[in-house]
N, C-alpha and C positions, 0 to 999 in steps of 0.2 A: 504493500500500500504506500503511496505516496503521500510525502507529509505536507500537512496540511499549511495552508496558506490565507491569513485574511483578507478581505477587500473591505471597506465601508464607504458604499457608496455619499455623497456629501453633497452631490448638485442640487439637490431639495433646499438647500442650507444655504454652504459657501458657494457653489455657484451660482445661485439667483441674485448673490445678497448687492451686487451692484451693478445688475441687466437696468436697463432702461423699462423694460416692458413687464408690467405687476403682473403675472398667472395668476388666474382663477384660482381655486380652490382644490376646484375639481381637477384641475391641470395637474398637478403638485403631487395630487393623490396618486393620480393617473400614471402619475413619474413614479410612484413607489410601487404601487401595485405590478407594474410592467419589471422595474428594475429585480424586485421578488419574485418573477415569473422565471427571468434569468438569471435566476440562481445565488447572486447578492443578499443576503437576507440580515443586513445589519447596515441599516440607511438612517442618515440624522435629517429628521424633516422639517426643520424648523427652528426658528431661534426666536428667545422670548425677551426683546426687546422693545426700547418705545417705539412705536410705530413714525413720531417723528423723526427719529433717530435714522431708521430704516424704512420705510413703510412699505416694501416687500414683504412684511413679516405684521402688516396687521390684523391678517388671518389667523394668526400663529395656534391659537385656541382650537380653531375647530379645524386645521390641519394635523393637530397633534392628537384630537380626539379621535378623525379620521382614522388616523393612522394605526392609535392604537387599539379601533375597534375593527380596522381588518384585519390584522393579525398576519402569520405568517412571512411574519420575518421581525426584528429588534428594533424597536423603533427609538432615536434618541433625538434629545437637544441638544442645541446649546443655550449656555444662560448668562449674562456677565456680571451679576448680583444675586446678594438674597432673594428678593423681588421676582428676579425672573425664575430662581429656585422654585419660589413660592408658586409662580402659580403653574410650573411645571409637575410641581409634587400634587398640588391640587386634582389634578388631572390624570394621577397614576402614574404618568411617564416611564417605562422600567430602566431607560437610561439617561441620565442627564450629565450632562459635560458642559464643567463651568472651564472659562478662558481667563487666565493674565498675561502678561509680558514680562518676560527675564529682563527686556530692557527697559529700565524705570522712564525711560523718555515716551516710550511707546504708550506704555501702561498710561501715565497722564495722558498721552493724545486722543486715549483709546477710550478708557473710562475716568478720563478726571480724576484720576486719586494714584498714590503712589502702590507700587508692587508686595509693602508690606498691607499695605492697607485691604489690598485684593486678598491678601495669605489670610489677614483675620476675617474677611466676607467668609470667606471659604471653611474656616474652622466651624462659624456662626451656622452655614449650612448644611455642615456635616451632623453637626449638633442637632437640626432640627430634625435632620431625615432621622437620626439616632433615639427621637423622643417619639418617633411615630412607628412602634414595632410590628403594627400593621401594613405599612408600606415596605414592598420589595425592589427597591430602588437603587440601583448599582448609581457609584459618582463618579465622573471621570475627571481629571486634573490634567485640562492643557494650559502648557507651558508654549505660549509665543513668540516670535522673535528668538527662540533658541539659539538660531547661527549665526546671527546678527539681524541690527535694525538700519532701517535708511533716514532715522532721525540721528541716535546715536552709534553709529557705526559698531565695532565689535560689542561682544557680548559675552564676558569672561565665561569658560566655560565651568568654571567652579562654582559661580551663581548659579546655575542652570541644576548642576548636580542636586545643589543644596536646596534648591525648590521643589525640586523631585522629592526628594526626602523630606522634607516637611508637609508636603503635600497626600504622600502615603503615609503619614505621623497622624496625620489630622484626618483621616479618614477616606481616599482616594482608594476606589475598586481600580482603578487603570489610568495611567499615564499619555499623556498624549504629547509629543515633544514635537511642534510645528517651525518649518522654516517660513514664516510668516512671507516673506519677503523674497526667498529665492536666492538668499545669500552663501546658501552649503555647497561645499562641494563634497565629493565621494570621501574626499580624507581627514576634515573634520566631521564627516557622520560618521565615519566607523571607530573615529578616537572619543566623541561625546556621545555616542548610544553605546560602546563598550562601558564608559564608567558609568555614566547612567542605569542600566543592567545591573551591574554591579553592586551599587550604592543602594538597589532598591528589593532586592532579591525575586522571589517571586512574582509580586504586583506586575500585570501584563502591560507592555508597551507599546505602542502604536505610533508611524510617523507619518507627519500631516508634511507631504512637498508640495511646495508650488516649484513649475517650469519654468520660472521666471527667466530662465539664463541659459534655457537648456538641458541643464543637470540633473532634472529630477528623477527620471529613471536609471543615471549612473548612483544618483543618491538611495534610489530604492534597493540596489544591488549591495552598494556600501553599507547599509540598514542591515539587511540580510546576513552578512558576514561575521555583522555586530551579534547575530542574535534575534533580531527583530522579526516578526513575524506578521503583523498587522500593520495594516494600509489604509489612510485615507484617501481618496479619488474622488474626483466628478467627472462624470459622464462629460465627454466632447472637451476635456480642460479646463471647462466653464470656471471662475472665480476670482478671486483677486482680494487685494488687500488697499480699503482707499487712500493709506500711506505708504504704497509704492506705487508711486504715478506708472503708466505708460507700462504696467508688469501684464504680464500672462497669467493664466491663472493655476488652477492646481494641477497634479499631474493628470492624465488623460483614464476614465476608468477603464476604457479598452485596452489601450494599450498597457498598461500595469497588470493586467487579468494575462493577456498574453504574455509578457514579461513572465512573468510568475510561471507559468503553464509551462513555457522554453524552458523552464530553468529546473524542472522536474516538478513543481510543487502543485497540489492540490487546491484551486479556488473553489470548485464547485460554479464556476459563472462559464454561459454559453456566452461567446464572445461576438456570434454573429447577431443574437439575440438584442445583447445592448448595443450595437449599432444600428440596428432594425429601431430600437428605439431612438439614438441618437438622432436619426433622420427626424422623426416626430419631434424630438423638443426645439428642432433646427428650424419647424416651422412655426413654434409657438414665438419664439424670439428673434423676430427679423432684426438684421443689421448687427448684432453680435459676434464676435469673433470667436470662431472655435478652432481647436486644435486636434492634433490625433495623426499618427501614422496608418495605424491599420483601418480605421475609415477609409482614407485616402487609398491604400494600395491593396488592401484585401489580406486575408489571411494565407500565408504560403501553404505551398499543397506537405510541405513537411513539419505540418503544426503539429505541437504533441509528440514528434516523434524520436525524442532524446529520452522524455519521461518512457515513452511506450520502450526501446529501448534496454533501459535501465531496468526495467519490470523486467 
């Protein structure tokens, strides 16, 4: 059997979150339901944010309720407060993933408050999910700007460490170590997800790239070497960060599914499936830029056949 590989699809999310064109409700769903048909079955749909803030996300309620009344695959958020905890917990949510920034510059730009001030939101909410032994609520702790930021350029990688670890101290089911920005290359991820790993023991890891520079799938490879097993992706590359002007967005989830698949591992995602869908959400969002090799050139006729192979 071949080992297992994650993907978590995130265009519901980080890819909408700065299109020009608001999808319906029903659109969104429509993007989850489909994305679960091929085989992804762990998609973040939604973020609970002010709707000023974003207003992509003024549905966020009754796409999160959607979501978690079809079932059939893990539905999570993101939150960047108590607040948005709150009325994620409200609602059942079974995953929620609060965000900071390793880089205090960010952090301010991002939510107005400094990186420790984000570490005590997070204790605060760990706390609450901890007082409601009713609720089965996994938390997820991503860490932003991990590889640097394009406000304050580097971003010690010892801070990073040390967020991790407080962060699983305070009650984090899984880490999420995001190159916000598209600053990583393959040889600071395999040096900062080694210690990271390290530093946190068991607690599962997950890395969130953006393409921003091209690297992200050299990044995904370097991840892997680390250790690392779990992938964020959006469908078509959709996403972006609105403090890095002019950037691409995350990596591609076809092409990381393929990635993954070459390389022996087991995703469980049909890869012509979420391109068959990619066309669809290509015509919900005119005038967007997407990305993607194997959209573009197809799958080769020797897909699969290093895994099969190996078997």
């Amino acid at each position: 059997m071949r080992e297992k590989a994650h993907v978590r699809e995130v265009g519901p999310r980080d890819g909408i979150q700065v299109v020009k064109t608001i999808l319906p409700s029903a659109q969104k769903l429509a993007w989850c339901r489909a994305t679960a048909a091929a085989g992804i079955r762990d998609i973040e749909v939604t973020s609970f944010v002010p709707p000023k803030v974003i207003p992509q996300f003024a549905d966020a309620e009754e796409v999160a309720r959607g979501a978690v009344a079809m079932g059939g695959f893990l539905a999570s958020v993101l939150v960047p407060n108590l607040k948005g905890a709150e009325r994620a917990f409200a609602l059942g949510v079974p995953v929620v993933n609060y965000v900071l920034s390793a880089s205090e510059a960010h952090n301010l730009a991002n939510v107005r408050r400094s990186t420790e001030e984000s570490l005590q939101d997070f204790a605060r909410i760990a706390a609450l999910r901890d007082q409601r032994p009713g609720l089965r609520i996994a938390l997820g702790g991503g860490i932003a700007t991990a590889f640097g930021c394009t406000i304050a350029g580097a971003v010690p990688e010892a801070r990073v460490v040390e967020i991790a670890v407080r962060l699983v101290e305070m009650g984090a089911d899984e880490l999420i170590v995001a190159d916000t920005v598209g600053y990583g290359d393959p040889r600071q991820v395999r040096r900062l997800m080694t210690a990271v790993i390290a530093a946190v023991g068991r607690v599962p890891v997950t890395c969130h790239f953006h393409d921003t520079r091209g690297l992200g799938l050299a990044n995904v490879t370097a991840a892997l070497e680390a250790g690392v097993r779990a992938f964020d992706a959006s469908l078509a590359g959709l996403g972006g960060c609105p403090f890095a002007p002019g950037a691409t967005g995350n990596i591609d989830t076809e092409d990381t599914v393929f990635l993954l698949e070459q390389l022996g591992f087991d995703t469980g995602a049909d890869v012509d499936a979420l391109v068959a869908l990619r066309r669809e959400v290509e015509g919900w969002l005119p005038g967007e830029r997407f990305s993607g090799a194997i959209a573009r050139a197809g799958l080769p006729k020797t897909y699969r056949a290093q895994a099969q192979a190996a078997a």
